[in-house]
N, C-alpha and C positions, 0 to 999 in steps of 0.2 A: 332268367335275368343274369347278366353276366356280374363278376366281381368287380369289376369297374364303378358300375351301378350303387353297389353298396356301399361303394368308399367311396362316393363322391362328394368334395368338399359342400360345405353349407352353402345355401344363396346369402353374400354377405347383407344384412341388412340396416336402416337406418341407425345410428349410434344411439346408445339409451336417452344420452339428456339433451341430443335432438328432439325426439319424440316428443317428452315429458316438457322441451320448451312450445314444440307446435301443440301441445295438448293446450298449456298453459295459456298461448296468446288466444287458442280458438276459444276457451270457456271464458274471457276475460273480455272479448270482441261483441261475441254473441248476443250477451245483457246488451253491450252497448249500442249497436246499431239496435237491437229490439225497440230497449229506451228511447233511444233517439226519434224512432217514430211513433211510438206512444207518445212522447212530450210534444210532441208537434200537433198530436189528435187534443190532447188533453188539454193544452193550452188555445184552440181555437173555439173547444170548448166553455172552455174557462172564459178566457176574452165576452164573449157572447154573455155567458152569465154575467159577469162582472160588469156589463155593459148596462143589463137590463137593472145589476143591484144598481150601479151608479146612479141612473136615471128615479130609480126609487126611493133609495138614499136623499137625492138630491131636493127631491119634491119636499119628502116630509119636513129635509131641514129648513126651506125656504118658507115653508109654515109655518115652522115653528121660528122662524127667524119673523115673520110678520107679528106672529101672535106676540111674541115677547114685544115689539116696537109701538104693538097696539097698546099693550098694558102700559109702557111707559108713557106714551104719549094720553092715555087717559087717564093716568094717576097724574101726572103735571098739570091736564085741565082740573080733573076736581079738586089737587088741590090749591088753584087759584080762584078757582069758583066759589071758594070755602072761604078765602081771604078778600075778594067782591062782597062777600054777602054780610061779613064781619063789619067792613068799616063801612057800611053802611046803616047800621044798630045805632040808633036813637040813643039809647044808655054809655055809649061808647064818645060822643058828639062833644059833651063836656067836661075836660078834662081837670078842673078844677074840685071835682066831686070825688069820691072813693068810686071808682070802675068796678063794677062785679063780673072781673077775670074769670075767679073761682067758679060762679054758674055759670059763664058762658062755655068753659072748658067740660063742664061737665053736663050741660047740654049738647055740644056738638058732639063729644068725645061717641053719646049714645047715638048719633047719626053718620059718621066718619072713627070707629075706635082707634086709626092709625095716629088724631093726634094727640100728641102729648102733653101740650106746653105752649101758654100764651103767655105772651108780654107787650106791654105796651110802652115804647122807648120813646123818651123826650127828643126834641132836636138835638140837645148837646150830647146824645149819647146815651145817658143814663137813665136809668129803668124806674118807669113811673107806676108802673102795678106788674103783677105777675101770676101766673099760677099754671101746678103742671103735676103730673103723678107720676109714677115709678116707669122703670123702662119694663116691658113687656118680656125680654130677655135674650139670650143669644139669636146669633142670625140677623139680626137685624140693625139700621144705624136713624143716626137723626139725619132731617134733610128739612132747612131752615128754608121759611117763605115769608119773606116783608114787602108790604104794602103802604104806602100811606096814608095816613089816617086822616086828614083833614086839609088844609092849607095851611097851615100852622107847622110844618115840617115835623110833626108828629108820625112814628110809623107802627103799624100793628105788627109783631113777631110770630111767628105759626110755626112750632116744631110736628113734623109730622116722623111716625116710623116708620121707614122703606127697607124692602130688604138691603142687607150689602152686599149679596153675591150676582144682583140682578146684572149689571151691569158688566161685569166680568162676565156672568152668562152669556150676556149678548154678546159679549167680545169675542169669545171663544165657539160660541155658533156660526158667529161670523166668517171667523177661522178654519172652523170646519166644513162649511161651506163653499169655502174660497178653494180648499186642499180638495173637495171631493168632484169640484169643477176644472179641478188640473187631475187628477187622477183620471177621467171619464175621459180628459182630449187625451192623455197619456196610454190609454190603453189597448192603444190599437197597435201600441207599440212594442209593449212589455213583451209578449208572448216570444217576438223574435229575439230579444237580448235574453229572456231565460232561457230559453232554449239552446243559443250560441252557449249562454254561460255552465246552464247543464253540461251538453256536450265536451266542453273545452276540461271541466271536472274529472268526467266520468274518464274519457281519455288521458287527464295525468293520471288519473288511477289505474288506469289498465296500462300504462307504462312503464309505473311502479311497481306495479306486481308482475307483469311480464320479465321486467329487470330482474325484480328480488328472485321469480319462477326461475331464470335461467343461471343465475348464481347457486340457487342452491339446490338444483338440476342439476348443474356442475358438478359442483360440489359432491352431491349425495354418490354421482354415476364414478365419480372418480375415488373415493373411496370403495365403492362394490370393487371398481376393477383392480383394486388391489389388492383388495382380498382373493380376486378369482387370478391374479398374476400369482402370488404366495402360492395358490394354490397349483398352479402349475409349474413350479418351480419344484413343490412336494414333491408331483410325480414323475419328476423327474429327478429324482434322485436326493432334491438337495431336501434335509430333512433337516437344517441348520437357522431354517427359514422361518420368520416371525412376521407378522400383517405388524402389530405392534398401535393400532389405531386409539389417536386419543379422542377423549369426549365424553360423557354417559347417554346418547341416544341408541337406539335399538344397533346402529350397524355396529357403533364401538362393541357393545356388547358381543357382537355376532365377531368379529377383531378377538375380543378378548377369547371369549371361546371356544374359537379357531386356534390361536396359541396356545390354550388351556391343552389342548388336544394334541397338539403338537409337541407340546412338554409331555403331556401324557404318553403319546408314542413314543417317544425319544427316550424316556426311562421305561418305560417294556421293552424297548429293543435295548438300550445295555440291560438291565436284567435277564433277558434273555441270552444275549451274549455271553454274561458272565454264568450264568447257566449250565451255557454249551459247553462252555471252557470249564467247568466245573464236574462238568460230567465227562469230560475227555480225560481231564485229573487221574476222576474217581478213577475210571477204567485202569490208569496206568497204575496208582494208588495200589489198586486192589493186584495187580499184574507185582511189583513192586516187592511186596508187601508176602507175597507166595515165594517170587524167587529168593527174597533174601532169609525171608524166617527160615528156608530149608536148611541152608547150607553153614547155619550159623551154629547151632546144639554140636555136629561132626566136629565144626573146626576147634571150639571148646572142649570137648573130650577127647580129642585128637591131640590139643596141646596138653591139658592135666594129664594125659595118661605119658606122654612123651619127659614130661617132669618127673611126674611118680616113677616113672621106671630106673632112672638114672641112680646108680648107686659108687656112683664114683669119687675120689677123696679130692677131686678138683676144686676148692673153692671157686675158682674165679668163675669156673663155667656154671657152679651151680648156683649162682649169685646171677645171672646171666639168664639162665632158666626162668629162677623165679621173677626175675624183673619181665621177661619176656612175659610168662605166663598172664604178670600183672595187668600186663599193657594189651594183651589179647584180650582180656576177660573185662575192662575198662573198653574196649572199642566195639566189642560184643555186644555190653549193656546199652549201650550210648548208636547201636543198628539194632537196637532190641527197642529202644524206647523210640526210634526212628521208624520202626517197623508198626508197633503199635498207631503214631501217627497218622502213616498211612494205613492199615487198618481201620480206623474211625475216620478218615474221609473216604474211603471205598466203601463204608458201613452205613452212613449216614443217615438216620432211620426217618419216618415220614411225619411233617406235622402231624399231633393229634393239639387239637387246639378245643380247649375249654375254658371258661369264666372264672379268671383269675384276679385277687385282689394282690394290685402292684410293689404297696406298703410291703405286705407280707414276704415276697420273693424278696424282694433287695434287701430286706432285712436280715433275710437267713444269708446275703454273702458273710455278715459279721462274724457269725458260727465258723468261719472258716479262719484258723489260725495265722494261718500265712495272709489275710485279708484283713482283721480287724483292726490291729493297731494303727492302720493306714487307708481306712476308709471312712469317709465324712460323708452321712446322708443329711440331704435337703429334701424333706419329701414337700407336697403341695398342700394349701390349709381345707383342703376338700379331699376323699379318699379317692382313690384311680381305678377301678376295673376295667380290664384288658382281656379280649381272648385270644388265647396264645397259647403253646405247648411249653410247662412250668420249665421242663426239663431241658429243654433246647435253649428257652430265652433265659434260662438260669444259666448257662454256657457261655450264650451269650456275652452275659455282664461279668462272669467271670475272667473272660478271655480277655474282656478290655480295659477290666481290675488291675488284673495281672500286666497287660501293655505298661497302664502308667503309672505303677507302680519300677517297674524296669524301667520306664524313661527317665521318671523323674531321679532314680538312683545312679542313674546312668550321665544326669546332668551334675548332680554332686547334693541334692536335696535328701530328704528323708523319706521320699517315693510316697506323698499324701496325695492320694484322690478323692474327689469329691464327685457323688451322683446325685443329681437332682432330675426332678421329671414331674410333668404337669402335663393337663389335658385340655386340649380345643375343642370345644363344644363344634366352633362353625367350623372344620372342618376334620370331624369324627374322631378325631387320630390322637396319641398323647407321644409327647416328646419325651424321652430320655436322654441324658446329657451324660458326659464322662468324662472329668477335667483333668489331666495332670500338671504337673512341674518338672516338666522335663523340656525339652530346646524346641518342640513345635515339630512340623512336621514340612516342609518347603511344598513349594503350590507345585513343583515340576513333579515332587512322590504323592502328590493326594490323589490322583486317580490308579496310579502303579501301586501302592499299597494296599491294596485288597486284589490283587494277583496271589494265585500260588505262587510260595518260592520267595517271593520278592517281600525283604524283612529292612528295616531301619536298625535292628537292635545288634547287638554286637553276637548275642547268640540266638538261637533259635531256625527252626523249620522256614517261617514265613507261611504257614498255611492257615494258622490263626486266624487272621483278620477274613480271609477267604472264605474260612467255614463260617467264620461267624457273617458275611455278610449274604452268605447261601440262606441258610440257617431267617435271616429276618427277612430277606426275596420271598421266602416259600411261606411266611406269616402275612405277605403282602407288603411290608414295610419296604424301610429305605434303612443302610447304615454309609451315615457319610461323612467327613470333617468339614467342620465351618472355615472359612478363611480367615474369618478373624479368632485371635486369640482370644482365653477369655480369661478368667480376673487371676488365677492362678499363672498365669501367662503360659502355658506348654500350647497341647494340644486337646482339642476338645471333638469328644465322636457322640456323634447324635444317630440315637436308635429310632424311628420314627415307626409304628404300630397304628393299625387301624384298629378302633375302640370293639369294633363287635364285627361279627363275620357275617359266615351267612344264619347263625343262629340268631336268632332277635327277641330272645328269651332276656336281657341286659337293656333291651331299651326303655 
């Protein structure tokens, strides 16, 4: 198979949130024609049923629409029959006599118990006997029947108790009878206007979500592809590169991540770099460090013994000597203590990292004369273990004591520093701070000042800040300045330590 073959570009394929939209209209269609022909089945169905309840429905009520019309119409005959057969009573005939209402009431009452109440009314109106007993109770009403009682314009009064809801029953049977004989011609119709109306439903719904599907289809494919553009941006070099994705669903996350990683790589590669460059240093450090201690003891005994030897009454030359001598043996010291320098960064020994309590190390800077009158601890209201190599990270804080201490004297202050340091649970590590009172440190030298060589102070190596930031690289940490000032106004160096290593004897 030839090399062609293996390189040969991908078949380009359909775009992600095409797919993911034809995904969406097909599962969104599919119910709906299904439906569609189901509610077609289901409502000829239905119809049929609904036809045969109508028909059934209808009967019963038309029954019951008789049976109720029957009871009315012969509870109105009996109770006329009842008022026939009253004023035709012999004992009734003479109204000049005391009427016995009260037995007549209480003989019908045991053949008819619906009535309640006789009276027997003069022409003019007013009541010429009476008698009646208590109402029966809820549900029910009076319903008054007068007759005339003679030719004498006399009339007999008859309260009988009927129910009061009969008539409204009938009404509303009526009613529903009337409804369920427009429903029955109505139903041949229904099944097509549910089913239009079904449809026309089911369809804005599948429009809606076809729409919302292909928005956030959109959406979704167009943040992946920025993350996959980022990421080919990485490999190609640019490693300056952030996705930067807002939100908190799964991609943001996958966004945040991805930068997480990207910062991560980008501080291993300067660590590394500073590394590299640290280790080219050392190498020359250590080269440095051989040729000058050599030549240094000779030139020393070579000047003392050039003094000592002269024994001549010359003042001026031997005034000259000694000054000379002075000034060799002062430049000597000062490539001796230069030598030493490099010696310890050509020497730089190897972490040995153990379970260190933090309280305790920064405490013993105080021990240190040149340190204590000018060092202000802030420790944390919780104690801090850290593992670390006591001796390196004691160097360390020393080194950056000593800084601003120098800065702050160098600004016109009384060189006070102040160390504080606390720990983060959520992301393992405790922070140590180092504040002076000196002029700050400008943003163009925060990354140049932890180069060898390269110093802000008026005297000094400049390899300080170097070691010391080798020194916390190889503990896994970070030494860096914050941008902003902090309450002492100078400059502030945060030593940043991860809490435990690979021992997990501390957890």
């Amino acid at each position: 198979m030839s090399t062609d073959a293996h390189h040969a570009p991908p078949t380009r394929r359909l775009p992600l949130w095409l797919r993911l939209t034809a995904l969406i209209v097909l599962l969104v269609m599919a119910p709906l024609g299904a439906s569609a022909w189901l509610i077609g089945q289901v409502s000829k169905v239905a119809a049929n049923f609904g036809a045969a309840e109508a028909n059934v429905t209808m009967g019963a009520l038309e029954k019951a629409s008789d049976a109720y019309h029957d009871l009315f119409e012969t509870t109105k005959r009996l109770h006329a029959e009842i008022a026939d057969r009253l004023v035709k009573r012999r004992d009734l005939k003479d109204l000049t006599v005391p009427l016995p209402v009260q037995q007549i009431l209480t003989e019908e009452s045991r053949v008819e118990p619906s009535l309640r109440a006789i009276a027997i009314v003069r022409p003019d109106g007013t009541t010429l006997a009476e008698a009646s007993r208590p109402a029966s109770g809820a549900g029910l009403r009076d319903k008054v029947v007068e007759q005339a009682l003679g030719d004498g314009g006399a009339q007999i009064r008859l309260t009988f108790e009927v129910s009061a809801t009969l008539q409204a029953e009938m009404q509303q049977l009526k009613q529903s009878l009337d409804n369920a004989r427009t429903i029955a011609e109505l139903r041949s119709r229904l099944p097509d206007s549910y089913r239009l109306g079904f449809i026309l439903l089911v369809s804005l719904a599948a429009i809606g979500a076809a729409a919302g599907g292909i928005t956030y289809a959109t959406l979704l494919t167009r943040r992946i592809q920025q993350i996959v553009t980022s990421a080919r941006k990485v490999g190609r070099g640019d490693l300056d590169e952030r996705v930067r994705l807002r939100g908190r669903d799964e991609i943001a996350e996958l966004g945040t991540a991805f930068d997480a990683m990207l910062d991560q790589l980008a501080k291993a590669r300067r660590d590394l770099e500073h590394q590299q460059r640290m280790s080219v240093w050392q190498d020359v450090a250590r080269q440095l460090a051989h040729e000058i201690k050599n030549p240094l003891t000779p030139i020393q005994l070579a000047v003392q013994e050039a003094v000592s030897q002269y024994k001549g009454d010359d003042a001026r030359y031997g005034r000259m000597l000694a000054t000379t001598k002075e000034i060799v043996e002062e430049e000597i010291a000062s490539l001796g203590r230069l030598v030493d320098t490099f010696r310890t960064l050509g020497q730089l020994p190897k972490v040995s990292a153990s379970p260190i309590a933090l309280a305790e190390l920064i405490e013993e800077l105080q021990l240190q004369p040149q340190l204590a009158a000018r060092l202000e601890l802030r420790p944390p209201p919780t104690p801090v273990v850290v593992r670390a190599d006591k001796l390196l990270l004691k160097r360390v804080l020393v080194n950056l004591v000593e800084n601003g201490i120098h800065a702050g004297q160098e600004a016109g202050s009384d060189g006070k520093v102040v160390v504080g340091w606390t720990a983060d649970p959520a992301t393992d590590a405790v922070r140590i701070t180092v504040d002076d009172h000196g002029k700050g440190i400008p943003a163009a030298d925060r990354d140049k000042i932890f180069e060898p060589y390269v110093t802000t102070k008026a005297t000094g190596t400049g390899l300080g800040l170097a070691i010391s930031r080798k020194i916390v690289i190889e503990h896994g940490g970070e030494l860096s300045v914050t941008p902003e000032r902090p309450p002492t106004g100078g400059a502030r160096f945060v030593v940043s330590l991860p809490l435990r290593g690979a021992d997990q004897s501390l957890a």
